[in-house]
C-alpha positions in Angstrom: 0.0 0.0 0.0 1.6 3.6 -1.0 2.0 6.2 1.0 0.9 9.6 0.9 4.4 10.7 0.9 5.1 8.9 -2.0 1.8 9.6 -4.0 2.8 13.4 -3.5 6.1 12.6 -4.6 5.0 11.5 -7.9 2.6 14.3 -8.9 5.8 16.4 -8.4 7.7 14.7 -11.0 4.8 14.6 -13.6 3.9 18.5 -13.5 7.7 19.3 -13.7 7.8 17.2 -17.0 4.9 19.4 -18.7 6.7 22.4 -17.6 9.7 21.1 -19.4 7.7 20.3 -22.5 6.0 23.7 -22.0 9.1 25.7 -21.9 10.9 24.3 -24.3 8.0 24.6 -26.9 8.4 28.1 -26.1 11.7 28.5 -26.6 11.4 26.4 -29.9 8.8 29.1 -31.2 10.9 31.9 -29.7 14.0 30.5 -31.7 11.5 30.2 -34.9 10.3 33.1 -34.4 13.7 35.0 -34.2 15.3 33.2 -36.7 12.2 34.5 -39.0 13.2 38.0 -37.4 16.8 37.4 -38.2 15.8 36.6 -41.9 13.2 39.0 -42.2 15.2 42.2 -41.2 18.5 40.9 -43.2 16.0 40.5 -46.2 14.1 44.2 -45.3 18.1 45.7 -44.9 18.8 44.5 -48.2 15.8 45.7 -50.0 15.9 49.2 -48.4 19.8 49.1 -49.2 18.6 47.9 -52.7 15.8 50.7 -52.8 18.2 52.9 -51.8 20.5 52.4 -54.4 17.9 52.4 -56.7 16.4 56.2 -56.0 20.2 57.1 -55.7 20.2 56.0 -59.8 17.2 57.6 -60.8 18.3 60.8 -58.9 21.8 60.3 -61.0 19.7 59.9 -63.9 17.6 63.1 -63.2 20.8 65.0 -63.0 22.5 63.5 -66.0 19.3 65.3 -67.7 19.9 68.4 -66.6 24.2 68.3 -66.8 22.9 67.1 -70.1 21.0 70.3 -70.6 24.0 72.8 -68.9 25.9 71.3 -71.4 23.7 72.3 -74.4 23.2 75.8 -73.0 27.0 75.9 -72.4 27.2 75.5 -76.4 24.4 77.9 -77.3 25.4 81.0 -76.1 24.6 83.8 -78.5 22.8 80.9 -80.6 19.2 80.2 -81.5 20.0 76.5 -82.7 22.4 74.0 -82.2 24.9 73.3 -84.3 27.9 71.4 -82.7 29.8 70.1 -85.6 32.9 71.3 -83.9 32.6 69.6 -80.6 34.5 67.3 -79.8 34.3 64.3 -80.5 32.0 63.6 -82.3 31.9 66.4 -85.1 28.1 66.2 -86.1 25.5 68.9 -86.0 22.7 67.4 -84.3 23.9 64.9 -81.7 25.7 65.8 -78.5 27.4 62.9 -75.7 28.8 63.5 -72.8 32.3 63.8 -72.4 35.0 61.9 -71.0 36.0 61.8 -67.5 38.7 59.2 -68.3 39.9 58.0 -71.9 38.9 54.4 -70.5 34.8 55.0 -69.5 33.7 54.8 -72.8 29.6 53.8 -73.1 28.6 53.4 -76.2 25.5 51.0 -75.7 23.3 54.2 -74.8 21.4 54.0 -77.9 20.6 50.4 -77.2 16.9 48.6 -76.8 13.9 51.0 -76.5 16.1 54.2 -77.2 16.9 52.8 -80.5 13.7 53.5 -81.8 13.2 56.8 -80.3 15.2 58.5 -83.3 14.1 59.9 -86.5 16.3 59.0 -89.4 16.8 61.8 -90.7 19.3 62.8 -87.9 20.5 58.8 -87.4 23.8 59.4 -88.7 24.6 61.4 -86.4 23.2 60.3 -83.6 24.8 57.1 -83.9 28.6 58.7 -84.2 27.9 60.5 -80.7 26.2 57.3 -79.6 29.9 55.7 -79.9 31.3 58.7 -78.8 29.7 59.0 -75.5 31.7 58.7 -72.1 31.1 58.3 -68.6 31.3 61.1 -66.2 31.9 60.6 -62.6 29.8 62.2 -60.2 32.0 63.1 -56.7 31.0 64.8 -53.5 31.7 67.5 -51.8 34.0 65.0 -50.0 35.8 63.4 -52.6 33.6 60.5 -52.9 32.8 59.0 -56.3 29.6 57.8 -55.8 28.5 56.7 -59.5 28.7 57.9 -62.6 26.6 59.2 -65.4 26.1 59.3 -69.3 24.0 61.4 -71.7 23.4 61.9 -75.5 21.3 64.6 -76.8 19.6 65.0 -80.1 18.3 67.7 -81.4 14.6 67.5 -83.4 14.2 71.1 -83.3 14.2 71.2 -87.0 11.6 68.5 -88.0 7.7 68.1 -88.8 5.1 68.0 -86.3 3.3 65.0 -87.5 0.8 66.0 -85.6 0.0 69.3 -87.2 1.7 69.8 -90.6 0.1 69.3 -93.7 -3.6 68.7 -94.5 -5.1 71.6 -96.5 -3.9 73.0 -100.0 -1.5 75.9 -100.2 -3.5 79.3 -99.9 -2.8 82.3 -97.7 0.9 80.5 -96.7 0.0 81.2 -92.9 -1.0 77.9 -91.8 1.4 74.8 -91.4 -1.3 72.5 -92.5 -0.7 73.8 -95.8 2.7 72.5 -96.6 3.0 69.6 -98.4 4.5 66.3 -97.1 4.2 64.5 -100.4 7.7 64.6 -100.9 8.5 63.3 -97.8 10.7 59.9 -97.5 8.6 58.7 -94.9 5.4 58.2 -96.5 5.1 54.6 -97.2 1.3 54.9 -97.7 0.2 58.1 -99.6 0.0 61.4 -98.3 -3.6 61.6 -97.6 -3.5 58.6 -95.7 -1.4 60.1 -93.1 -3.8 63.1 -92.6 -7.1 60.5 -92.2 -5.1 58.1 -90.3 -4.0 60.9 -87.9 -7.8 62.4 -87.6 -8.8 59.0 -86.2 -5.5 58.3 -83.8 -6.4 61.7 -82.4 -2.4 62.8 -81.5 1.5 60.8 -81.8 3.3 60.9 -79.0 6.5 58.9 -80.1 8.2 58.0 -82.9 7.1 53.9 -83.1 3.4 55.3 -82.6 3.8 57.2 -86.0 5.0 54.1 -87.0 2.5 51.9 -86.2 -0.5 53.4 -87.0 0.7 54.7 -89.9 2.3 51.2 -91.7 5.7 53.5 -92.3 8.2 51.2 -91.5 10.7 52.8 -88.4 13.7 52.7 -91.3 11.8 54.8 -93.2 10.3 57.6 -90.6 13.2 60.1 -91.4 11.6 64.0 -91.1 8.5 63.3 -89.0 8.8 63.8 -85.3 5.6 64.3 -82.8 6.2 67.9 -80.8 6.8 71.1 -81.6 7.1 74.2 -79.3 7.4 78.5 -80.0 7.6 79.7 -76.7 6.1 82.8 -78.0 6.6 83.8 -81.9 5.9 87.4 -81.2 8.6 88.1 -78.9 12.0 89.4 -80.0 15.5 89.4 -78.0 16.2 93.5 -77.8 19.7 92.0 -76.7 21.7 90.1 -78.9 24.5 89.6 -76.9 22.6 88.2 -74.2 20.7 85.8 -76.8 20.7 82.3 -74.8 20.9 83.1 -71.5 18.4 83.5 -68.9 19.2 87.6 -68.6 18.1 88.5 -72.5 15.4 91.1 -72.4 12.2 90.0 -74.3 10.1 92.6 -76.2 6.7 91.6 -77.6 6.6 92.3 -82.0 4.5 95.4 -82.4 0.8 94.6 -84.0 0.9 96.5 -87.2 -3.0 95.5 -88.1 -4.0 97.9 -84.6 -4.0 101.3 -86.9 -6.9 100.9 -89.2 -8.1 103.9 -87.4 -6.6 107.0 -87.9 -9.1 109.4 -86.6 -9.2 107.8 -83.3 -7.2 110.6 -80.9 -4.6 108.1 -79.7 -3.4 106.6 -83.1 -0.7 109.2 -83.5 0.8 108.1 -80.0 -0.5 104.9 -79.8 0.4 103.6 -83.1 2.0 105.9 -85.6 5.2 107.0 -83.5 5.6 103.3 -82.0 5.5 102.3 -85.8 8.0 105.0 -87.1 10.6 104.2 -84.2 10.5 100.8 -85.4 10.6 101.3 -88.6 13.6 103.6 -87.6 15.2 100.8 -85.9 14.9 98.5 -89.0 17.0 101.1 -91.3 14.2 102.9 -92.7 15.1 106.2 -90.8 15.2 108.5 -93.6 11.9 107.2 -94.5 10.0 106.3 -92.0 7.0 108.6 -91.7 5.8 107.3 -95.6 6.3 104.0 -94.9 3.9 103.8 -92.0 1.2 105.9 -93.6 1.9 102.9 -96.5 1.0 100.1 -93.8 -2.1 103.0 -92.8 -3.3 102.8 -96.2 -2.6 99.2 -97.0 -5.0 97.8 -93.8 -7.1 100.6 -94.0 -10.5 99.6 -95.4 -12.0 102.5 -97.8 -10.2 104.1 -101.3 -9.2 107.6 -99.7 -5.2 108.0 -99.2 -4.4 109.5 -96.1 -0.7 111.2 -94.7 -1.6 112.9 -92.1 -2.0 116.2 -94.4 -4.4 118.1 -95.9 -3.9 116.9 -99.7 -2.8 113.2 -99.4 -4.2 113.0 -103.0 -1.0 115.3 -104.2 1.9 113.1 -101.8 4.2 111.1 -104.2 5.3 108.8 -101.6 1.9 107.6 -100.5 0.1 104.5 -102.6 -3.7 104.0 -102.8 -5.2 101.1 -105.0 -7.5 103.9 -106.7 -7.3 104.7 -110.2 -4.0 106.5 -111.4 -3.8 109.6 -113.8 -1.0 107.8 -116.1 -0.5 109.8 -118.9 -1.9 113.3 -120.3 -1.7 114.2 -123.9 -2.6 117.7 -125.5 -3.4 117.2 -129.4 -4.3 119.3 -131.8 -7.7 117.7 -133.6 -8.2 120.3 -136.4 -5.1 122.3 -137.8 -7.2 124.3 -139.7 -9.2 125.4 -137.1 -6.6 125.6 -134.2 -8.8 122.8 -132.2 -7.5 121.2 -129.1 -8.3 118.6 -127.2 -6.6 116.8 -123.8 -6.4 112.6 -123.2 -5.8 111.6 -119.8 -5.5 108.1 -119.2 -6.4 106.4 -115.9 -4.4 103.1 -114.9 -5.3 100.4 -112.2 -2.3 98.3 -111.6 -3.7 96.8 -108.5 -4.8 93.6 -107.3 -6.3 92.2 -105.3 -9.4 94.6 -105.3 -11.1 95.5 -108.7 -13.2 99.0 -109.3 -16.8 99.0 -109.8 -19.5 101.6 -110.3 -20.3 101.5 -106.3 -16.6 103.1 -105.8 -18.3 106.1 -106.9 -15.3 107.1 -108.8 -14.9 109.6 -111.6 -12.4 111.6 -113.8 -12.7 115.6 -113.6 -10.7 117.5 -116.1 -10.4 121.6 -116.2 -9.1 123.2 -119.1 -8.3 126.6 -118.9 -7.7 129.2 -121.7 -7.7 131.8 -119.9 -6.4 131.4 -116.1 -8.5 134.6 -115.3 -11.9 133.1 -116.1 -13.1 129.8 -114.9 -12.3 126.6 -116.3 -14.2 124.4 -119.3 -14.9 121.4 -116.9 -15.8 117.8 -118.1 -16.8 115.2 -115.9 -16.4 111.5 -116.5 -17.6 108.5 -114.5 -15.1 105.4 -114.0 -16.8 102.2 -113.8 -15.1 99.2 -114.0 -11.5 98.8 -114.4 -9.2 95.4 -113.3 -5.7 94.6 -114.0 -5.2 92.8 -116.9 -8.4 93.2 -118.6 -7.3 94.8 -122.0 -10.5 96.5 -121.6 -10.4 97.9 -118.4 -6.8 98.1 -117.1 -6.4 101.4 -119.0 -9.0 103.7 -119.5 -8.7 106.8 -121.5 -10.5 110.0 -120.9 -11.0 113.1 -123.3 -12.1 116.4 -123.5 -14.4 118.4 -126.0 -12.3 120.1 -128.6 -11.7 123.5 -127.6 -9.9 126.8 -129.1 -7.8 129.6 -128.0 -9.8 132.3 -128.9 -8.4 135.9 -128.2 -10.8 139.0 -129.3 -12.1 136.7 -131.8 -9.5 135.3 -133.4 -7.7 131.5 -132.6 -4.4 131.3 -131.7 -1.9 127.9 -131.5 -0.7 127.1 -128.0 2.4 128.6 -127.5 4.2 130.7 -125.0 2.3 133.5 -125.4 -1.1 131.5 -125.7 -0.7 128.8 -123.4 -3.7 126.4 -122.0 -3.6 125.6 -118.2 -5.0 122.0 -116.9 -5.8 120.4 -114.1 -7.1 117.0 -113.6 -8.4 114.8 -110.7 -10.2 111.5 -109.8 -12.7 112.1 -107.1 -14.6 109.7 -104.4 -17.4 110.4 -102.8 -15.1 111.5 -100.3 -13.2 114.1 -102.0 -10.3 113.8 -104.7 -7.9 110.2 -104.4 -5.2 111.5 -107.0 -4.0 114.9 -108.6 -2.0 114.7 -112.2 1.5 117.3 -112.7 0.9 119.9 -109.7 -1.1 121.4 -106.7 -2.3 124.4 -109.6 -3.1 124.2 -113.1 -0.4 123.1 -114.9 1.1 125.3 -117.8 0.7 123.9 -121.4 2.7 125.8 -124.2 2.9 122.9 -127.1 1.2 120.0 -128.3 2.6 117.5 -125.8 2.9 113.8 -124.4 3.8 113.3 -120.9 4.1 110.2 -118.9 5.0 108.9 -115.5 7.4 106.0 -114.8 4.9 104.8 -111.6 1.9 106.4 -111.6 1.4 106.4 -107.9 4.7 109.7 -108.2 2.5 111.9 -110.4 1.5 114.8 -107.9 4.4 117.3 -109.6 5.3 117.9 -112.6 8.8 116.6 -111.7 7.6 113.2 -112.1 6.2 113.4 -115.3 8.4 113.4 -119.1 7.5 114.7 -122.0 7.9 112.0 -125.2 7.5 112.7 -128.8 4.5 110.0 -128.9 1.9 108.7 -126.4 1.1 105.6 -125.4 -2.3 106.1 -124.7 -4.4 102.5 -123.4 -1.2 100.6 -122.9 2.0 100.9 -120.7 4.0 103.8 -120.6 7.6 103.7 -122.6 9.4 104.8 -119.6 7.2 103.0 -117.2 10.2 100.3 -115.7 8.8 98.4 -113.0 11.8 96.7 -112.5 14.2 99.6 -112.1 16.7 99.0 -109.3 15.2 95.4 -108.8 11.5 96.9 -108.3 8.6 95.2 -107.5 7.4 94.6 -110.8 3.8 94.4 -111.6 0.9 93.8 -110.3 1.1 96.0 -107.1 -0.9 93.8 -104.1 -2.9 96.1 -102.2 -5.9 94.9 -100.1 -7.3 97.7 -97.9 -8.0 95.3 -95.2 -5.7 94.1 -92.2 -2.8 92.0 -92.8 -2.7 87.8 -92.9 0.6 87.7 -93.0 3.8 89.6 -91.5 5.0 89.1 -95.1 2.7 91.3 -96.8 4.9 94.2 -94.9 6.8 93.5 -98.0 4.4 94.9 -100.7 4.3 98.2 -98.8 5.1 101.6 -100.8 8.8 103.2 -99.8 7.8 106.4 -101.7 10.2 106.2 -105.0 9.4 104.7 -108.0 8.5 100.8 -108.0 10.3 100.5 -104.8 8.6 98.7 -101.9 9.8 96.9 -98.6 12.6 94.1 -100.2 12.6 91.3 -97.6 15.9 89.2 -99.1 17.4 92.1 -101.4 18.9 95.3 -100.5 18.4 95.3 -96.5 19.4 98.1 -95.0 22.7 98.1 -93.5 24.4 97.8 -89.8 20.8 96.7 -88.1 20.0 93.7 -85.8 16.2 93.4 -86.9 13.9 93.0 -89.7 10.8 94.3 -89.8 9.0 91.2 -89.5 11.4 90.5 -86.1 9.6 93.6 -84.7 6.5 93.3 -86.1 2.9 91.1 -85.9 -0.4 90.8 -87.3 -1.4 89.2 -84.3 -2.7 91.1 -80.9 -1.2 89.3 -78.4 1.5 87.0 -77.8 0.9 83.3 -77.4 3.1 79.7 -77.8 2.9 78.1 -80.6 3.2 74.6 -82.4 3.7 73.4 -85.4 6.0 76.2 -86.6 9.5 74.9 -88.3 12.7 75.5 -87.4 13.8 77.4 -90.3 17.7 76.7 -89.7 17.3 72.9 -90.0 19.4 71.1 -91.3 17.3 68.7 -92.9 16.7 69.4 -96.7 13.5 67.5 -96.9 11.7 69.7 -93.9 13.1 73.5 -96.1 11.6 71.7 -99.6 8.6 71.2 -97.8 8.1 74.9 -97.1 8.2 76.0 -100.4 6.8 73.0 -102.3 3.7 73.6 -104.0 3.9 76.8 -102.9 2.0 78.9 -106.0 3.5 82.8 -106.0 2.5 85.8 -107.8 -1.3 86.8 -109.0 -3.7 85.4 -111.9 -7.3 86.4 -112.7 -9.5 86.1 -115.4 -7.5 87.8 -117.4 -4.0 87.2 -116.3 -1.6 84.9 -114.8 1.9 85.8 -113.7 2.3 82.6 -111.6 5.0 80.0 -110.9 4.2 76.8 -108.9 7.5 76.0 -107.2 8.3 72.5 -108.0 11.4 70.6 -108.9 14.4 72.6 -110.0 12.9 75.9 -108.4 12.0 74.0 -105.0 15.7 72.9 -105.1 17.2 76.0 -105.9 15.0 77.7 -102.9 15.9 74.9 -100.4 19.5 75.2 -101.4 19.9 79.0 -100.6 18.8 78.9 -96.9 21.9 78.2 -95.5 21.1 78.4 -91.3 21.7 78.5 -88.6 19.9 81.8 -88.4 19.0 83.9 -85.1 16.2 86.0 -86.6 15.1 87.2 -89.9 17.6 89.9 -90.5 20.1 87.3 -90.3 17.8 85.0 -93.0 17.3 87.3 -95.5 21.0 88.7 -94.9 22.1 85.3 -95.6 19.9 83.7 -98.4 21.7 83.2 -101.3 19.6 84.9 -103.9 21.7 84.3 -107.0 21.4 80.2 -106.3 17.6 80.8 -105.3 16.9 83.2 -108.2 18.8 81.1 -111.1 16.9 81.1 -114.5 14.3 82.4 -112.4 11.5 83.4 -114.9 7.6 84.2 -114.9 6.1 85.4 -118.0 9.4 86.8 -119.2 9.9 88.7 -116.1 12.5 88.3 -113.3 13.0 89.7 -109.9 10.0 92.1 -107.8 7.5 90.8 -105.8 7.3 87.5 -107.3 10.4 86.4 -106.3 10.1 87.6 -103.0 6.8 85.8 -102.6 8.4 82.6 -102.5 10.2 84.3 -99.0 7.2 86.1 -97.8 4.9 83.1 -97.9 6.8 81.2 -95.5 7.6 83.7 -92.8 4.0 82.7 -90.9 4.9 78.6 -90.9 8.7 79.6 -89.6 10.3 79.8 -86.3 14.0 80.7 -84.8 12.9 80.2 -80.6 12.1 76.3 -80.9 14.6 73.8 -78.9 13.5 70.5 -79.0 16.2 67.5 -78.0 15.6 64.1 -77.2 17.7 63.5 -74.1 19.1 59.8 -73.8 20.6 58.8 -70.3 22.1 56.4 -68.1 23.0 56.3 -64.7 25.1 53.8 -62.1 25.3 53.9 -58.3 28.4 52.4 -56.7 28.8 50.6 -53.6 30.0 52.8 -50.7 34.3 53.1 -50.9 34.2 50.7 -54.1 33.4 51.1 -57.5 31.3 48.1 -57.9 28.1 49.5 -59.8 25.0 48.4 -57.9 22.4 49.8 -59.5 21.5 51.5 -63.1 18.9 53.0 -64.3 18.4 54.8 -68.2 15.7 57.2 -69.2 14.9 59.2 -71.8 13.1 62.9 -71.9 12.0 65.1 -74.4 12.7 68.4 -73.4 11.8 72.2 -75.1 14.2 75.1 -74.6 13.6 78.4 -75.3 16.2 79.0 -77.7 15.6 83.3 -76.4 16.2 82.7 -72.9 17.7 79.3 -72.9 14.9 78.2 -70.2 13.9 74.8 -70.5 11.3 72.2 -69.1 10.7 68.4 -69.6 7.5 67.7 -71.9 7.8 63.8 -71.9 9.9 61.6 -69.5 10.4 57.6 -69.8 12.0 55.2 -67.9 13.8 53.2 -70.1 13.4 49.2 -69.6 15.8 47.5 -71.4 
């Protein structure tokens, strides 16, 4: 029989065996449970230590963009676009790589996987010499640390299409981008028109493979299209020069010539007419500035009345109306026998676009006096319809009723003793729009023919020559529209505000058949032509679309001027050339950028390679060559950066140069080419 000592004895030893268990299961799960620590914080240190060196690349690779940018604005200064064929070492115009930090750290897989298809062809060639060009540049501390390294290559795509924007519509007005033609283009595959329905549907590109794609153009093949565009503001203008680049270049907004179509208005003098002048002033026109800018006032000023801010702007030889023009006045004798007189005046209407009608309310007064102490014999004849280049209408010749010099009965000849006095006008229903020979009657002693050279300088008799035979209903003898490379016929006048900055160029100087030459004869020792200082656009806004006009790329200049139609036709004439083949090549060929505005483009253009066996209708030179300029100044742009920034970054381990992390991106980024201020439009993280 056990005892109770014993039977206590052995429940003691049974609960200290489930302790034992007990605590040792704990320990077991502490142990697990510490071990899963253990592992779990290593595993946590080496993803934060990974993470870590991951935001350290991508940091690296944010700051290789913008050493990648320092180092663009570092070779811009005083520039407008880049041109860094003598940068070492790659020698090309439109690629840039970083340089190196050591002969050894050369990276020339930069332009490998998804970058490869980033780039346009057009600028391939280049790219691909920086591509093997490009270096590794170490990236120290303060402390003497290397703590990874970087590499960059920048391309520039300032100077191709918008594929998004250009082309579309047929050449018109020349102020639109969607009205160049892409049919020339290398990188239509399909046809052009599919392009503009395919781009309709896809709604907007935004990289090069997309254009691609949707568009069946094989990527070989996309060489001049490129998906953004950017004019920080087309209607500013650097007033510095020297500052041109950097962040410190004063900006000036182009003044809008279109405002003064209101000259009655108390503030135009100060408002708009001295503004004008000075500018004009500053664009080399100083001597004569004041006619000039009552020539804008009449060209975008609706209504037929010429106005100079005088009291006879009807009499000024400098000022041009699109009204008809006394053009030649001849005093024949009709009846020998009789001593019977009679004057011709004929009326001329070189301009176009505008026509005349009977609801001008035009008409031809002529005053013939035999005697200056009496009144005149008047005769009054209404103008009706006169248009350039009807042989109908274009001329128009006036006449008077014979008529005698008749002194206490008997008839005399004209002659110094008898002479006849005349005075002619054409009148509005506004007053008188043009005055033939002088303010007074003018003093006839013979049977005469005189003429005008340019019928818009007849006011004095200064401007007119006698001839030994008239001309009467066709163009003067001494009537040389090309003197001194002149405009040439027909004049382009349109009473209404400007489309284009490059009408500025059809506007009056005041001499014979001289008006505003964009390319030839610029003044000399400027900075600025007028279309760098003036707009026919209020207010200044950015802009896409434009093109670089001092690319590089031949195919992206042809399209500016291909198709282009220049000079005038109507019913009854055409004095047109469609620029096509040779002449697109010969256009192309002369704009030889860079450029930094358009006093450096027309200073530059090569007008005896644009202009070769240049011919219209027999005629060379005028305004019909410098159409094929002036329509492209609206689609043009000097301020638009645009680079595709390729980069790569690595991280190192801490004291070691063992790269532990690498990232590679890619950014497209616009620069104002005026203040050199930039901002990233698209940023990528490259994958591969």
């Amino acid at each position: 029989m056990m005892t109770i000592r014993e039977n206590k004895s052995r429940k003691s030893n049974s609960s200290s065996g489930v302790a034992l268990i007990i605590v040792l299961g704990v320990m077991a799960i502490l142990l697990m449970l510490a071990t899963i620590f253990f592992i779990t914080m290593r595993t946590e240190r080496l993803v934060s230590r990974n993470y870590a060196d991951d935001v350290r690349a991508r940091n690296l690779a944010k700051i290789a963009i913008v050493r990648a940018m320092e180092d663009v604005d570092d070779t811009m200064t005083n520039c407008c676009y880049p041109c860094w064929n003598q940068r070492n070492p790659t020698f090309v115009s439109d690629a840039l790589s970083s340089q190196p930090s050591a002969v050894t750290n050369q990276y020339s897989d930069i332009l490998s996987g998804e970058a490869y298809d980033m780039i346009p062809r057009a600028i391939w060639n280049d790219t691909v010499t920086a591509a093997l060009n490009c270096y590794w540049s170490d990236i120290v501390s303060f402390d003497g640390t290397t703590n990874g390294r970087i590499s960059y290559l920048v391309v520039n795509c300032s100077g191709l299409l918008d594929a998004n924007l250009v082309g579309g519509t047929s050449r018109t007005c020349s102020t639109n981008v969607q009205e160049l033609s892409l049919w020339h283009l290398p990188d239509l595959y399909t046809n052009e028109g599919e392009l503009y329905s395919n781009r309709a549907e896809d709604v907007r590109y935004e990289t090069v493979a997309e254009i691609a794609a949707m568009n069946n153009i094989p990527n070989s093949s996309l060489s001049n299209l490129f998906f953004y565009s950017y004019d920080p503001g087309r209607d500013q203008y650097p007033t510095n020069m020297n500052l041109l680049g950097t962040s410190s270049c004063p900006l000036a907004n182009k003044f809008w010539i279109n405002a003064g179509t209101n000259p009655s208005d108390p503030a135009f003098m100060t408002a708009y007419f001295s503004p004008l002048t000075n500018l004009l002033t500053l664009a080399g026109y100083s001597s004569n500035a004041t006619q000039i800018a009552w020539n804008i006032v009449n060209y975008i000023t609706p209504g037929r009345v010429p106005q100079d801010g005088g009291a006879q702007p009807w009499l000024d030889d400098t000022i041009s109306k699109d009204v008809p023009l006394i053009n030649e006045v001849v005093l024949a004798e009709t009846d020998t026998n009789n001593l019977c007189y009679r004057f011709y005046v004929e009326l001329w209407y070189p301009f176009v676009p505008n026509v005349i009608t009977p609801a001008n309310g035009f008409h031809l007064r002529i005053d013939v006096y035999t005697n200056i102490a009496t009144p005149p014999t008047s005769c009054d004849n209404t103008i009706s319809n006169m248009t350039f280049g009807d042989p109908n209408s274009q001329f128009l010749v006036f006449q008077t009723p014979d008529f005698q010099i008749t002194v206490n009965g008997t008839n005399y000849p004209v002659s110094m003793a008898n002479p006849v006095w005349f005075l002619s006008q054409v009148l509005s229903s506004n007053g008188p729009v043009d005055q033939a020979m002088d303010p007074s009657p003018f003093v006839f002693t013979t049977v005469t023919n005189y003429s005008v050279n340019d019928p818009r300088c007849n006011g004095h008799s200064n401007d007119w020559s006698a001839l030994p035979t008239n001309t009467l209903g066709k163009m003067n003898t001494i009537c040389d529209q090309w003197v001194n490379n002149g405009q040439g016929l027909p004049i382009h006048h349109v009473d209404a505000p400007m489309k284009s900055i490059g009408e500025i160029g059809y506007i009056f100087c005041g001499t014979p058949w001289q008006d505003i030459q964009l390319v030839d004869c610029q003044p000399i020792n400027v900075q600025f032509a007028l279309p760098d200082l003036l707009t026919v656009r209020q207010t200044n806004t950015s802009t896409h679309g434009l093109v670089n006009i001092s690319t590089q790329q031949k195919d992206v200049l042809e399209s500016l001027f291909y198709r282009m139609v220049i000079g005038y036709s109507n019913a009854f004439t055409n004095i047109t050339v469609k620029i096509d083949g040779n002449q697109k090549n010969q256009l192309w060929g002369s704009v030889n950028g860079p450029f930094l505005n358009f006093r450096n483009l027309f200073n530059s253009v090569d007008t005896e390679q644009a202009y070769t066996n240049w011919h219209a209708n027999g005629q060379t030179g005028g305004d019909l060559k410098e159409d094929a300029f002036r329509n492209i100044l609206e689609m043009v742009t000097f301020r638009q950066n645009i680079f595709t920034v390729i980069v790569a970054a690595q991280v190192y381990a801490p004291m070691g140069t063992t790269v532990v992390a690498e990232k590679r991106a890619m950014a497209i980024v616009y620069r104002d080419a005026y203040t050199g201020k930039s901002f990233t439009r698209f940023f990528k993280w490259l994958s591969n």
